[in-house]
C-alpha positions in Angstrom: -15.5 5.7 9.5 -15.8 2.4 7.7 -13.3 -0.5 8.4 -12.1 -0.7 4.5 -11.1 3.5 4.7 -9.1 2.7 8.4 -7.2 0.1 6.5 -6.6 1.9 3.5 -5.5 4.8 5.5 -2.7 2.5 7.7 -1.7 1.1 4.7 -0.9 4.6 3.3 0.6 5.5 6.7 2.6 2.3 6.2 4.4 3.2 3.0 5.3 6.4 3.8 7.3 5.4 7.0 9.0 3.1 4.3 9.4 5.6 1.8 10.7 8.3 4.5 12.9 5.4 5.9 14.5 4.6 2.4 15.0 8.5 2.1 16.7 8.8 5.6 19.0 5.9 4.5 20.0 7.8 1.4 18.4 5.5 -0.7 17.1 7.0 -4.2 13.6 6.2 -5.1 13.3 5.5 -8.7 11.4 8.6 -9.6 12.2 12.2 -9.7 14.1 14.2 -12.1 11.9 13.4 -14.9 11.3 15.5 -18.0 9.2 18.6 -17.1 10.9 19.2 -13.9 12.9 22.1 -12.8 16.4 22.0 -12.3 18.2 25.7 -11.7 21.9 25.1 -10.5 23.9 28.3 -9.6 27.2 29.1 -8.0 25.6 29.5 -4.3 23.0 26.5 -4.9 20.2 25.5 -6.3 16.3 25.1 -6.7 14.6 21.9 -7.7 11.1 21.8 -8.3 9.8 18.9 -9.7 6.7 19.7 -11.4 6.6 16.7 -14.1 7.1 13.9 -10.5 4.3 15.9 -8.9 1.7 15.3 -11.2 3.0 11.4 -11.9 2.4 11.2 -8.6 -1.1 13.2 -8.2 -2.4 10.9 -11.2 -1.6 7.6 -9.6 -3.1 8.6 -6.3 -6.7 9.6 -7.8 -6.5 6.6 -9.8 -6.1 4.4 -7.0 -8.3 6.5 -4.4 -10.7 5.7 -6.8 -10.8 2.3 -7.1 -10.8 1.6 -3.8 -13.0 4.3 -2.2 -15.7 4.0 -5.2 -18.6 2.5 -4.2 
């Protein structure tokens, strides 16, 4: 494994723990509930599935994967 892929991988590591801290806190994140997700709200609970967030977030991830695993 190559030194630049260890750090890349810690720094990932790194904001999760942030991001799940923030969470834990009860912090909200400033994504989510965008247009395209799934909101279904009923008198026992509900369901959220965000499908709209998830690919936000799977587009950023290849874009920066990327550009800093591309060689």
């Amino acid at each position: 494994m190559s030194p630049e892929l260890g750090r890349l991988i810690l720094v990932i590591g790194l904001v999760l723990v942030v991001v799940g801290g923030l969470a834990a806190l009860g912090v909200r994140l400033p994504f989510g509930r965008l247009p395209g997700d799934i909101a279904i709200e009923g008198e026992r609970g509900g369901v959220y599935i965000p499908i709209a967030t998830m690919i936000v977030i799977s587009i950023v991830l290849t874009v920066l994967f990327n550009l800093f695993l591309r060689r």
